[in-house]
ROVORO-530432 format. One record per residue (C-alpha): residue number from 1; residue in three letters; x, y, z. Coordinates in Angstrom, 2 decimals. Layout:
REM ROVORO-530432
+------+------+---------+---------+---------+
| resi | resn |       x |       y |       z |
+------+------+---------+---------+---------+
|  NUM |  ala |       X |       Y |       Z |
...
+------+------+---------+---------+---------+
This chain:
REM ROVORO-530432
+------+------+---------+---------+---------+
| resi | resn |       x |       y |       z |
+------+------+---------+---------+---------+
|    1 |  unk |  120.17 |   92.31 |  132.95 |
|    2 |  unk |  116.77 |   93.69 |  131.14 |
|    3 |  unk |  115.10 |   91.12 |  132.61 |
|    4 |  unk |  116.56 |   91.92 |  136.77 |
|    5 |  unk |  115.93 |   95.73 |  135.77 |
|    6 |  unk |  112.24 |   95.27 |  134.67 |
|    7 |  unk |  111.37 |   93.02 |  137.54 |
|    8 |  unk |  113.13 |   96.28 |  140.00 |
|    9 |  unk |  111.35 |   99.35 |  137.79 |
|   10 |  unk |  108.02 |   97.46 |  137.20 |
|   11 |  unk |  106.50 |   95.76 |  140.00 |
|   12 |  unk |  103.30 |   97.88 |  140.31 |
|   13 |  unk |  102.97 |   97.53 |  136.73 |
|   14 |  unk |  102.98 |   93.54 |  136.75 |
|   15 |  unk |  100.56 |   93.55 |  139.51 |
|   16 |  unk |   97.86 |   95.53 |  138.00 |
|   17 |  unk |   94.93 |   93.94 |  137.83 |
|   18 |  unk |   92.42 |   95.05 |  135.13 |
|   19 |  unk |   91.66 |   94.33 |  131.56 |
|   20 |  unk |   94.29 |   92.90 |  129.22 |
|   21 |  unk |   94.75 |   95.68 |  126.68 |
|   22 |  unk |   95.23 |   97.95 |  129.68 |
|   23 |  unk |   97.33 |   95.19 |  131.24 |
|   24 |  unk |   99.27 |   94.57 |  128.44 |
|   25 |  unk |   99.99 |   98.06 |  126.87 |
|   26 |  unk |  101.45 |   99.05 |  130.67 |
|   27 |  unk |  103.18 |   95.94 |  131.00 |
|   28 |  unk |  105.13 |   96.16 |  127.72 |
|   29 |  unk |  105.22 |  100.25 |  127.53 |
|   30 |  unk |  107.01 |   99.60 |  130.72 |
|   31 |  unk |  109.96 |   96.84 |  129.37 |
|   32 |  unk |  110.52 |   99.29 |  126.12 |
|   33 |  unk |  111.20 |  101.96 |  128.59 |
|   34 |  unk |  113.27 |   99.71 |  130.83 |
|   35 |  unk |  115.31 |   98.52 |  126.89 |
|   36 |  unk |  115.66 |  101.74 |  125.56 |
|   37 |  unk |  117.25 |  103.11 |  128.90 |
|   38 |  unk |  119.81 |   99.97 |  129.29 |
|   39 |  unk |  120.62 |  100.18 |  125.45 |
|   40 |  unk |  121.57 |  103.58 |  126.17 |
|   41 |  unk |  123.45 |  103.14 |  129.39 |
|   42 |  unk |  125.25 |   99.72 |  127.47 |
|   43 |  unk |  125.21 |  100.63 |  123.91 |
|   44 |  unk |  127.36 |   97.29 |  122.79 |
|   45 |  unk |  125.25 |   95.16 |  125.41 |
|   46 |  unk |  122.97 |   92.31 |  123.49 |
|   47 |  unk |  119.55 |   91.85 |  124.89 |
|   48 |  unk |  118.20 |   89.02 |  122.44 |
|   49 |  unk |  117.25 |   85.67 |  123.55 |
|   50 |  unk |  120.60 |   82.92 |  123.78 |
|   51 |  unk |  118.71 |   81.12 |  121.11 |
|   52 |  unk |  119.43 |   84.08 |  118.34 |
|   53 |  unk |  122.91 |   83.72 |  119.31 |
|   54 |  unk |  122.85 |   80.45 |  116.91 |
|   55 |  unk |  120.67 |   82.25 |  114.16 |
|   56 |  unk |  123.38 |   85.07 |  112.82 |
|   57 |  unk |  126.64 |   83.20 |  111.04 |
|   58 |  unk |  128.95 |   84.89 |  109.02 |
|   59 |  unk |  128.01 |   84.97 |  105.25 |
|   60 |  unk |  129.93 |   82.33 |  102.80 |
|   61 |  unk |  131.60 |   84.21 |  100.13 |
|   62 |  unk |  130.64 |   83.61 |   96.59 |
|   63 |  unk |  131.97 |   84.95 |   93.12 |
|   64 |  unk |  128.38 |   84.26 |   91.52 |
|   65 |  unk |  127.22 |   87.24 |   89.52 |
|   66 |  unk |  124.01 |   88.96 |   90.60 |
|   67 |  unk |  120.94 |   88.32 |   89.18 |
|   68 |  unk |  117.18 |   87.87 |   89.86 |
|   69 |  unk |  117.13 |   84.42 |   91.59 |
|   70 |  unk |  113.83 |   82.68 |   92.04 |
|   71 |  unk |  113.20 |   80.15 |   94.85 |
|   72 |  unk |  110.26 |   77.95 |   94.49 |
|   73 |  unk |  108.98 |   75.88 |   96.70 |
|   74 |  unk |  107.08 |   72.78 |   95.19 |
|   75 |  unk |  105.18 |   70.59 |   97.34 |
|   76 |  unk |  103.64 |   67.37 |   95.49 |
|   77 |  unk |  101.57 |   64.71 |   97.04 |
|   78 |  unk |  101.20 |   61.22 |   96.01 |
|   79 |  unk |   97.87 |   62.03 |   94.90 |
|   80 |  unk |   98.67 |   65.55 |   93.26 |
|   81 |  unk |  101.11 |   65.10 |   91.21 |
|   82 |  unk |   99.08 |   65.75 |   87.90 |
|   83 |  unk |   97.80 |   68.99 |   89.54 |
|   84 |  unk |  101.46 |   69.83 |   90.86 |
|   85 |  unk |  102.47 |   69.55 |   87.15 |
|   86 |  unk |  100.04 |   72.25 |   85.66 |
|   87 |  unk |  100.41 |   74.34 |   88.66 |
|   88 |  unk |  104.38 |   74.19 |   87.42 |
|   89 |  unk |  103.59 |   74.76 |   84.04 |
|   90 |  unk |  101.41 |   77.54 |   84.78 |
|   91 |  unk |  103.65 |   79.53 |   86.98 |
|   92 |  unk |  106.89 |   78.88 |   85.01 |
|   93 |  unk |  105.17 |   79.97 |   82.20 |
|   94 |  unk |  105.42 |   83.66 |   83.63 |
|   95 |  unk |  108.88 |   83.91 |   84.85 |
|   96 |  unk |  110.83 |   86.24 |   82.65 |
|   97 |  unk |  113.69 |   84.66 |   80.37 |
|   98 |  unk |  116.08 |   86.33 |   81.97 |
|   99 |  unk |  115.58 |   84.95 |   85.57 |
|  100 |  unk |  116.99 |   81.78 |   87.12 |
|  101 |  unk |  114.81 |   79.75 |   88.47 |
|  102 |  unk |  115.79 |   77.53 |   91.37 |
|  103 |  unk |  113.81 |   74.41 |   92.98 |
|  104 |  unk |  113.75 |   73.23 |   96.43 |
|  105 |  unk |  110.70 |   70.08 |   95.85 |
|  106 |  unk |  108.79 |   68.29 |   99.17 |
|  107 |  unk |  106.81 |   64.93 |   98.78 |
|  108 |  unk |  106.87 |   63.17 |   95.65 |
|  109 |  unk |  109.59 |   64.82 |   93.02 |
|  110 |  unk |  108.70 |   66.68 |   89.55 |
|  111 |  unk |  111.33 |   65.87 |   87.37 |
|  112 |  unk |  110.39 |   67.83 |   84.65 |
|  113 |  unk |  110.07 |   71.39 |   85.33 |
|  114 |  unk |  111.10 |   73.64 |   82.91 |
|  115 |  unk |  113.84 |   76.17 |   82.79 |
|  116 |  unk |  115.02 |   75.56 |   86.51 |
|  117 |  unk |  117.72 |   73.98 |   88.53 |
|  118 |  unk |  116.48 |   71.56 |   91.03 |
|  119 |  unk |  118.74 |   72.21 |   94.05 |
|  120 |  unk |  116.99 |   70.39 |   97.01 |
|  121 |  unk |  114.51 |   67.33 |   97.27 |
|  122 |  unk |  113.08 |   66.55 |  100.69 |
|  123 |  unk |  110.64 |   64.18 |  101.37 |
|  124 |  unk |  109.09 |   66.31 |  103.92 |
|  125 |  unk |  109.62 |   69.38 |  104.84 |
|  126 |  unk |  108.03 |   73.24 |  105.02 |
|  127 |  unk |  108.43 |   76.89 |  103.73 |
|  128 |  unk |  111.27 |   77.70 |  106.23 |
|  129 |  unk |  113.47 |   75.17 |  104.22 |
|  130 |  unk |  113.13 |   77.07 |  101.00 |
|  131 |  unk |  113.82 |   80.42 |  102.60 |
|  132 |  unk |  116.62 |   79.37 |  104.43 |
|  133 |  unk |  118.27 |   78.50 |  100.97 |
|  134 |  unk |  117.31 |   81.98 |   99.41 |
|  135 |  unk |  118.69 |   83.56 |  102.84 |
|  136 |  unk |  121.72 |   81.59 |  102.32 |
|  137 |  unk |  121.87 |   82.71 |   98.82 |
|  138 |  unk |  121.15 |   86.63 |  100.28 |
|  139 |  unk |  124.18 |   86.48 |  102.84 |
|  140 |  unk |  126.43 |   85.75 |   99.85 |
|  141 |  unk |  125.15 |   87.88 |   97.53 |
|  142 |  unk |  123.96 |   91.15 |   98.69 |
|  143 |  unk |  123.57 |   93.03 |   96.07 |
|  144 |  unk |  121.26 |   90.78 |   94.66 |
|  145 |  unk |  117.39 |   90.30 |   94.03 |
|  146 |  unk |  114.98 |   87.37 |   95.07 |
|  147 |  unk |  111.72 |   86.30 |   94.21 |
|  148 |  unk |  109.77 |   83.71 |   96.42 |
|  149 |  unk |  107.06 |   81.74 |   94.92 |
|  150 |  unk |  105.56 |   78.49 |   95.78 |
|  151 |  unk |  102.67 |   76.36 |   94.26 |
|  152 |  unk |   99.79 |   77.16 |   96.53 |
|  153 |  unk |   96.95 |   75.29 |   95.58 |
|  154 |  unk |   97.93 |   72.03 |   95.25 |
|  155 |  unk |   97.64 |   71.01 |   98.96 |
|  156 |  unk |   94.09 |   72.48 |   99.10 |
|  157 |  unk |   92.84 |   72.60 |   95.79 |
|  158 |  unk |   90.01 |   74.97 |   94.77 |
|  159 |  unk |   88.89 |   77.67 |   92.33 |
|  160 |  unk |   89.46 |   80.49 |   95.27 |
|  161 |  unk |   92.90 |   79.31 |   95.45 |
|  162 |  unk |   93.86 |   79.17 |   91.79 |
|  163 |  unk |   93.11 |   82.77 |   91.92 |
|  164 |  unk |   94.98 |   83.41 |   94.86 |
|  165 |  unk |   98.10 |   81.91 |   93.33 |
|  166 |  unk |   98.01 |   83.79 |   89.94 |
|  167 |  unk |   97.24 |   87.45 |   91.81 |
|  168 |  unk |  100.54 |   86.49 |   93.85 |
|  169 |  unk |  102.70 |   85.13 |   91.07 |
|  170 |  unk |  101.86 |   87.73 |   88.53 |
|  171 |  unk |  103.75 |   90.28 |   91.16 |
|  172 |  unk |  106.50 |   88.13 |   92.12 |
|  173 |  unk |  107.06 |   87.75 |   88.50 |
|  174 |  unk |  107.01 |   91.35 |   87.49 |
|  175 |  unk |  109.56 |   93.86 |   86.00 |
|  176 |  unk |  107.42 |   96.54 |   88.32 |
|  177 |  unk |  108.57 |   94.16 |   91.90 |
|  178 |  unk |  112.02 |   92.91 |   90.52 |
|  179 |  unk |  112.38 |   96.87 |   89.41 |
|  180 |  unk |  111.23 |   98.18 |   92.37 |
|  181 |  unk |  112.34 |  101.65 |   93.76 |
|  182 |  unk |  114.91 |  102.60 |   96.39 |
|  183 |  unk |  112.75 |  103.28 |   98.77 |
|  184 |  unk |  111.76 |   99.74 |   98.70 |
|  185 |  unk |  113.11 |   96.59 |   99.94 |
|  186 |  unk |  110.43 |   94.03 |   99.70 |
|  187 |  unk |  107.44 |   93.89 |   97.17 |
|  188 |  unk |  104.25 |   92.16 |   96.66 |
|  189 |  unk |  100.90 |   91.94 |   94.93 |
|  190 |  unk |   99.72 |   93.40 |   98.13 |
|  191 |  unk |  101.26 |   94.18 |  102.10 |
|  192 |  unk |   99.35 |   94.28 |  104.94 |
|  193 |  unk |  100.20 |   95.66 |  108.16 |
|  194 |  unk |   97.89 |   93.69 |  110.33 |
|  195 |  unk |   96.95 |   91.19 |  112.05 |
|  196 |  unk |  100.76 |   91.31 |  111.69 |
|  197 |  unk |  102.66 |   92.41 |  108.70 |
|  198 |  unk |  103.04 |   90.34 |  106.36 |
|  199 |  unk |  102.23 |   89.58 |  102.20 |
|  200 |  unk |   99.23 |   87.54 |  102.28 |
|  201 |  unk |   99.42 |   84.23 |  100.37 |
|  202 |  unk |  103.75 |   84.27 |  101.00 |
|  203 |  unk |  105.00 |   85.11 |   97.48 |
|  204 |  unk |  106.84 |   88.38 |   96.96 |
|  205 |  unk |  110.65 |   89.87 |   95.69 |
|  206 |  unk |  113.10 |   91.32 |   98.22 |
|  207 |  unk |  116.68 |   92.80 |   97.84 |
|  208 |  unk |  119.16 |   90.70 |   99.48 |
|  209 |  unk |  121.04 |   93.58 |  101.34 |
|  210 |  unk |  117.42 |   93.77 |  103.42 |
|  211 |  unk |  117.16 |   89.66 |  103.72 |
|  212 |  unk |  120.54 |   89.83 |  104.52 |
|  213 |  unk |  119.25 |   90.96 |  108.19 |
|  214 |  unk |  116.94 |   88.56 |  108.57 |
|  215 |  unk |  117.20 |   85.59 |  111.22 |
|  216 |  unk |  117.67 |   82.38 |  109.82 |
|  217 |  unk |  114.05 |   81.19 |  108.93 |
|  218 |  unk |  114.91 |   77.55 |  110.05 |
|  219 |  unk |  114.74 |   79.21 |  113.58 |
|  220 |  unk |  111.91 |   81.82 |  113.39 |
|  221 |  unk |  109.21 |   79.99 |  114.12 |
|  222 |  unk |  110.83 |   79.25 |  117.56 |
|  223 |  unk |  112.33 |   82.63 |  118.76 |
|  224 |  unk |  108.76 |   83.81 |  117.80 |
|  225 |  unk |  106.82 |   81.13 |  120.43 |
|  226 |  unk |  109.80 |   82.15 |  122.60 |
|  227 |  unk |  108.21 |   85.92 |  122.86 |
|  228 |  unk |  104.55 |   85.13 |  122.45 |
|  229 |  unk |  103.93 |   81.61 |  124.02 |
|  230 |  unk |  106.31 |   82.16 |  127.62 |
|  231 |  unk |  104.43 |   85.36 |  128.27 |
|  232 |  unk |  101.12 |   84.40 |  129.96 |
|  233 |  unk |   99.43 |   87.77 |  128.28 |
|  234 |  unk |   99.40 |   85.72 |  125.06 |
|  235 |  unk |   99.74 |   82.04 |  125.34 |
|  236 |  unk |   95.62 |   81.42 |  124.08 |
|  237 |  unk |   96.37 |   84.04 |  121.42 |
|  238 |  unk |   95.54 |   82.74 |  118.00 |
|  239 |  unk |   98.49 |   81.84 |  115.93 |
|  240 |  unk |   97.37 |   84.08 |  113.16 |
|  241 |  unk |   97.07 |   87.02 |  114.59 |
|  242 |  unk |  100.86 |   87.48 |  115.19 |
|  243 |  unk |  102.66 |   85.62 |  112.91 |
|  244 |  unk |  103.11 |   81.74 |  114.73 |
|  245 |  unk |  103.06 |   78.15 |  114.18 |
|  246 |  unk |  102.82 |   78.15 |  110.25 |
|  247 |  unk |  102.24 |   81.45 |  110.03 |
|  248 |  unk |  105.59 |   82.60 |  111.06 |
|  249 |  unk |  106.54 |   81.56 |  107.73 |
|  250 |  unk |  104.52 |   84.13 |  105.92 |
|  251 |  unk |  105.09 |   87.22 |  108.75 |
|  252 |  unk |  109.41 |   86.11 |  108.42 |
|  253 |  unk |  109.92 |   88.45 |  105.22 |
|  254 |  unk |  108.66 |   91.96 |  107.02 |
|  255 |  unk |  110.22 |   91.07 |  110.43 |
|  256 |  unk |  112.88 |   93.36 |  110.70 |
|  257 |  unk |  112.12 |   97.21 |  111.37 |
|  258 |  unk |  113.76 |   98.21 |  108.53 |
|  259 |  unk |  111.90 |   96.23 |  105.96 |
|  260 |  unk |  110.36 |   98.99 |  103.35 |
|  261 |  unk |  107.48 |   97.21 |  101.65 |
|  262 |  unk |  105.54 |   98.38 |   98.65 |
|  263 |  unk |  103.02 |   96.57 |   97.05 |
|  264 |  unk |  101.21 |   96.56 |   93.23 |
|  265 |  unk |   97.66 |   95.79 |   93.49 |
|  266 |  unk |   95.28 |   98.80 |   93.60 |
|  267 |  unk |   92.30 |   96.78 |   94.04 |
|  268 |  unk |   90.26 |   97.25 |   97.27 |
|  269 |  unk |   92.10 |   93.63 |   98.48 |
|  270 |  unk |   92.93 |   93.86 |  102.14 |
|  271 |  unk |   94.11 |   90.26 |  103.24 |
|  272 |  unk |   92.90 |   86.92 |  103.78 |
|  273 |  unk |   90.59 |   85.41 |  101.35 |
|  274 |  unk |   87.89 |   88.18 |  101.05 |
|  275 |  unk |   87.70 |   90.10 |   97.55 |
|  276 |  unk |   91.22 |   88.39 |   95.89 |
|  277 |  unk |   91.27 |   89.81 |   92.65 |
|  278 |  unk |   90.60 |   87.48 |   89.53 |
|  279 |  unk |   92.45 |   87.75 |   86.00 |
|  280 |  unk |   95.18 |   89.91 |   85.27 |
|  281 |  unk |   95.06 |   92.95 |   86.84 |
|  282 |  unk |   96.66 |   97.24 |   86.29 |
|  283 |  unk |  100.14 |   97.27 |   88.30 |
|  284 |  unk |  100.40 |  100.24 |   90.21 |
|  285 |  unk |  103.75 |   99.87 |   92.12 |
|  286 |  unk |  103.39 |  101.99 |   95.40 |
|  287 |  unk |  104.52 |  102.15 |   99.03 |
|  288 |  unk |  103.12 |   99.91 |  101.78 |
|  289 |  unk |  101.04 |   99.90 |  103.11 |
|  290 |  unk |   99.17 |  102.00 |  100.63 |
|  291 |  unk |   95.63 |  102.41 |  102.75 |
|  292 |  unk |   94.72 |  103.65 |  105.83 |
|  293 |  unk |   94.74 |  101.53 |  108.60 |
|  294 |  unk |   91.07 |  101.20 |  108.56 |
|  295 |  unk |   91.18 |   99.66 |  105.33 |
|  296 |  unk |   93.08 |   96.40 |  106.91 |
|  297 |  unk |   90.77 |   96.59 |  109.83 |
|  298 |  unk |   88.61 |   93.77 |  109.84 |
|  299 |  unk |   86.16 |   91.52 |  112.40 |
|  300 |  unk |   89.36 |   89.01 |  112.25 |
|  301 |  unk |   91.69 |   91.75 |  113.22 |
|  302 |  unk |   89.66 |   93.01 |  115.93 |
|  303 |  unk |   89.68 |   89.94 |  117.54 |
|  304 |  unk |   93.80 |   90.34 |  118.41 |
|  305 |  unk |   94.73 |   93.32 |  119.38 |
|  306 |  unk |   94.12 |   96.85 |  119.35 |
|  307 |  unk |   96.24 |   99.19 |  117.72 |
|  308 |  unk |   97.57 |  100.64 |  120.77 |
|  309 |  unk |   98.62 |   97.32 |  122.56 |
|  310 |  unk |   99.62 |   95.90 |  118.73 |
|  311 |  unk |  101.92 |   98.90 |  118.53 |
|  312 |  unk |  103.56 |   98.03 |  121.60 |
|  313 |  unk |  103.46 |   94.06 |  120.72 |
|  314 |  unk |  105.47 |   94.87 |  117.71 |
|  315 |  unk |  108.43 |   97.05 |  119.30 |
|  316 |  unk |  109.11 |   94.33 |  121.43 |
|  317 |  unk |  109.08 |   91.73 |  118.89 |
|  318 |  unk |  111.42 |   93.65 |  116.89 |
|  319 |  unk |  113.57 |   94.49 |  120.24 |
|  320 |  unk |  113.70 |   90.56 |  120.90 |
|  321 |  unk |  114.17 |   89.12 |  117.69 |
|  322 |  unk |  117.18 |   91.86 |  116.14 |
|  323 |  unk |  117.62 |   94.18 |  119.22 |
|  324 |  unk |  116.64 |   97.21 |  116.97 |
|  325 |  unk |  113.67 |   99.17 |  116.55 |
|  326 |  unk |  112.35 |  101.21 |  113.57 |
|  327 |  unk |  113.68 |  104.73 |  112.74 |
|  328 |  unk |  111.23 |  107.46 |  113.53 |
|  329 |  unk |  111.15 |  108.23 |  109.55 |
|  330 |  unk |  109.66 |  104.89 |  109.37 |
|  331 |  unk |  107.10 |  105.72 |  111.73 |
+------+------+---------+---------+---------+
């Protein structure tokens, strides 16, 4: 039905002719208009994709008490497994006493790591499997609290990314994330709201009543091509910039519009690989993001979209992927 009604209301604006930010910000101002309208007019009516229909199941009750639950994700080469080992022992060796620690390995197994429950071996596999057992866990416990980690570094080894993984894991880790406020759902050594929003370097803590309303991450990477790769505006777009291929792993956590993000690092880190803090560092637990815009507003994310058009790109993402868009508090 969205779809007959936009091709009736917006004919003049699919034929305009002209460049793509204009093209696009008309084009997709004109479909939010078109949703909005019908979601008013058929308040119970679904507009996601038939695809989503598969992601939402009804959660599996559970009697487990609720606790901070880590989920790591430990990928081992044949020829890393020596690396693998100290990356374990160096990230296990900052995980509270109090949390339970619980290991979903890819590759070639470590048998040994301390303190945790290995609960999945594969011998391949990605991110998405991991988070789809911490969703899992989420949808059956909702009032609890999850940390993701993973051992980053031992695919690509390299001083840059040893410090990389500590600046991540040293905020997963923390009291200050796993104590966060109410007015947080999701925290991380540091949130950034562009190219797409997401926790650079994928390791954060979230309350399960937010992950909760999540899609299944086994499916996110395809209901995301599904809304960037059939629409011609955005088929050469780089993957990066809004949240595909293996990135959709890494934007997955700050999908929904009601995520409420705060981060700890008050370094002048933005994103990427530029200026990553080394060492231990003060942890100043604040709201996300905690700059202006400008701050995240790099060559890289010039290259995607502007604000205005990125603005736009994002209502509809949220529109296809939960049918929902952000309260104007949020905004």
């Amino acid at each position: 039905l969205a779809q007959r009604a936009y091709l009736i209301v917006c004919p003049r604006v699919r034929g305009v002719r002209g460049p793509l930010n204009k093209v696009s910000s008309l084009s997709f101002g004109c479909f939010l208009v078109v949703h909005m309208v019908l979601g008013v007019l058929f308040p119970r009516l679904s507009f996601s994709s038939q695809a989503d229909s598969s992601f939402r199941t009804r959660a599996p009750s559970s009697s487990e008490p609720a606790s901070v639950v880590v989920f790591y994700n430990l990928f081992t080469s044949n020829s890393s497994v020596s690396l693998s080992q100290d990356i374990v022992k160096e990230q296990m060796g900052m995980v509270p006493p109090d949390y339970t620690v619980r290991v979903r390995s890819i590759g070639s197994p470590i048998n040994n790591v301390p303190n945790a429950t290995l609960i999945k071996h594969d011998d391949e596999g990605n991110e998405e499997g991991t988070l789809s057992l911490l969703w899992d866990y989420c949808r059956a416990q909702s009032d609890g609290t999850v940390v993701y980690i993973h051992n980053k570094g031992s695919y690509h080894p390299s001083p840059q990314n040893d410090s990389f993984r500590r600046f991540l894991t040293q905020a997963a880790l923390s009291k200050h994330c796993s104590h966060m406020q109410a007015s947080c759902n999701v925290c991380s050594s540091r949130m950034s709201p562009l190219p797409h929003p997401h926790t650079p370097g994928n390791m954060w803590v979230a309350k399960c009543d937010y992950v909760g309303k999540l899609m299944n991450p086994i499916y996110f990477r395809q209901a995301m091509n599904e809304i960037y790769l059939n629409h011609s505006l955005f088929r050469d777009i780089p993957e990066w910039c809004v949240g595909l291929g293996r990135f959709a792993a890494e934007h997955w956590i700050l999908s929904h519009p009601d995520n409420m993000p705060c981060d700890l690092s008050a370094s002048d880190y933005a994103w990427g690989y530029r200026g990553i803090p080394n060492g231990d560092y003060h942890m100043d637990l604040k709201a996300a993001p905690r700059y202006g815009l400008s701050k995240y507003t790099s060559r890289l994310a010039r290259a995607c979209q502007p604000p205005h058009v990125y603005v736009v790109t994002l209502m509809k993402e949220y529109a296809s992927l939960y049918n929902q868009h952000p309260s104007q508090s949020r905004w």
